[in-house]
ZABA-519608 format. One record per residue (C-alpha): residue in one letter; x, y, z. Coordinates in steps of 0.02 Angstrom, whole numbers, padded with zeros to 5 digits, always signed. Layout:
// ZABA-519608
AXYZ...
// end
This chain:
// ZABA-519608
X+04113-02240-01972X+04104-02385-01869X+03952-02541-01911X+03903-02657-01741X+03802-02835-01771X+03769-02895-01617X+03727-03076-01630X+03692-03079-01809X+03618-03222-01865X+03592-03248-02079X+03773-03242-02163X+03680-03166-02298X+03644-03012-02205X+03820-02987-02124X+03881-03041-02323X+03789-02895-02381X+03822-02786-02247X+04004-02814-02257X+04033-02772-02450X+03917-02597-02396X+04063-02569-02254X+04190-02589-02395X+04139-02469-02508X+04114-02338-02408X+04258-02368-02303X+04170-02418-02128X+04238-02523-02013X+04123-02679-01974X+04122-02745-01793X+04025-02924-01772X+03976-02973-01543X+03972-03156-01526X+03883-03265-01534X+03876-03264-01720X+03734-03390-01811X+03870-03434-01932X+04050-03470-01975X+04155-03326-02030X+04199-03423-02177X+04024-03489-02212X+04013-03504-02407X+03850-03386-02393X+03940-03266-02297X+04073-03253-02446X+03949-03260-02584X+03862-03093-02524X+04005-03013-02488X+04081-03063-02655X+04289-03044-02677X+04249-02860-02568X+04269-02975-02403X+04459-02981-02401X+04466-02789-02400X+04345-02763-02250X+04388-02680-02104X+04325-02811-01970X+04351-02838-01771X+04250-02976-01688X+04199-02982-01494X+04160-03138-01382X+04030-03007-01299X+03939-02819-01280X+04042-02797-01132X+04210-02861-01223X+04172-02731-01373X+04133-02574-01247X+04320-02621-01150X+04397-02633-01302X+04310-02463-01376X+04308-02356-01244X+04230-02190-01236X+04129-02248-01404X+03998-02161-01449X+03850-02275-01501X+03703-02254-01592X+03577-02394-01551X+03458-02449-01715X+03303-02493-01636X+03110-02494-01702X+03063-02443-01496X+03164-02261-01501X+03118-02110-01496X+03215-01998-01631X+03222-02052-01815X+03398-02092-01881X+03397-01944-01999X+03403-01823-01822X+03573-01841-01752X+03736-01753-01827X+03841-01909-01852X+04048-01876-01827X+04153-02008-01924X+04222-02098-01766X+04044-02147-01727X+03971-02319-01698X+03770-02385-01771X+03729-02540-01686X+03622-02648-01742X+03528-02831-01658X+03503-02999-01719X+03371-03014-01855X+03271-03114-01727X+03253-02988-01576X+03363-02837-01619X+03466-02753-01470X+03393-02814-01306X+03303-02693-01191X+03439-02704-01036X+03573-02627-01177X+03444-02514-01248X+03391-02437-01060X+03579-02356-01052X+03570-02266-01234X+03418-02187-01235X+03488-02033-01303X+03587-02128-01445X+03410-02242-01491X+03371-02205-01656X+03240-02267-01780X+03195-02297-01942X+02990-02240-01969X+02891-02378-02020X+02699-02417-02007X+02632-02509-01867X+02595-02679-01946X+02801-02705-01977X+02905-02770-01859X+03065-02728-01922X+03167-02714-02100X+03279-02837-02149X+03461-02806-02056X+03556-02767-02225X+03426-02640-02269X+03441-02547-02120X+03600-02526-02120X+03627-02459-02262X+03486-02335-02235X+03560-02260-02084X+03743-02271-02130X+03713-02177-02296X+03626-02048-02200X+03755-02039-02091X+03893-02006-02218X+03773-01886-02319X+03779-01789-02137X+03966-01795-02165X+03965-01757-02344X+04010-01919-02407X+04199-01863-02337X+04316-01978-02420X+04217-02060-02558X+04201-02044-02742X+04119-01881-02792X+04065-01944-02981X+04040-02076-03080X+04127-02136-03220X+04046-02253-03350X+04174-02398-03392X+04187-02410-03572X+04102-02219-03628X+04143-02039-03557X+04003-01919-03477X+03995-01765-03607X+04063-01615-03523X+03936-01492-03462X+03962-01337-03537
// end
């Protein structure tokens, strides 16, 4: 699976976001301009020592990120769509996209995805969840619509053993 920020803004977030990327083995893609420095400390601290293993690609621009992926299919995250994320059947080459915690994806990208808008149901008061959030909602679902392909199918405790069912 593929993750877009487009103009993220709080290192936090994209910190976050990137250590969800690593451990489920999704490739994070960041669209300049970015509100921080890739090697902002806050950046690091929320993706702990998972950063160094993520799969990243950075773009100066939208248009820069659709040359350089072409044919990609993109879901759009937005609160305005029209189907919930849980509708579409997800492949493993896909791409979410996500805006900037300020203003999300901008209507004149939006207007050529209608098809790919998705949304995650809230009530009317909220204007959005935070970024990190979101993303993990809808890429979970996504993989769970893949059957977690590729990840760990149990647990293991670290120090103890599960008792074997019987």
């Amino acid at each position: 699976m593929n993750i877009v920020l487009l103009e993220p803004e709080i290192p936090a977030n994209t910190g976050n976001i990137g250590r969800t990327c690593v451990a489920t083995d999704t490739h994070l893609h960041l669209i300049r301009p970015l509100g921080f420095s890739l090697d902002e400390k806050h950046l690091r601290r929320a993706g702990m020592d998972y950063w160094k293993d993520l799969k990243l690609s950075v773009y100066d621009s939208f248009d820069d990120f659709l040359a350089k992926n072409p044919g990609a299919r993109i879901y759009m995250a937005t609160t305005k769509a029209h189907q919930v994320y849980t509708e579409p059947d997800y492949g493993p080459d896909d791409f979410i996209m996500f805006g900037k915690e300020s203003a999300g994806i901008p209507e004149e990208i939006l207007i050529n995805y209608e098809a790919t808008c998705i949304r995650i149901p809230m009530v009317g008061e909220i204007r959005s969840l935070n970024l990190s959030n979101s993303v993990a909602i809808v890429l979970y679902e996504a993989l769970r619509k893949q059957n977690f392909a590729g990840l760990n199918e149990t647990g293991q405790l670290h120090r103890l053993h599960w008792k074997s069912k019987t």
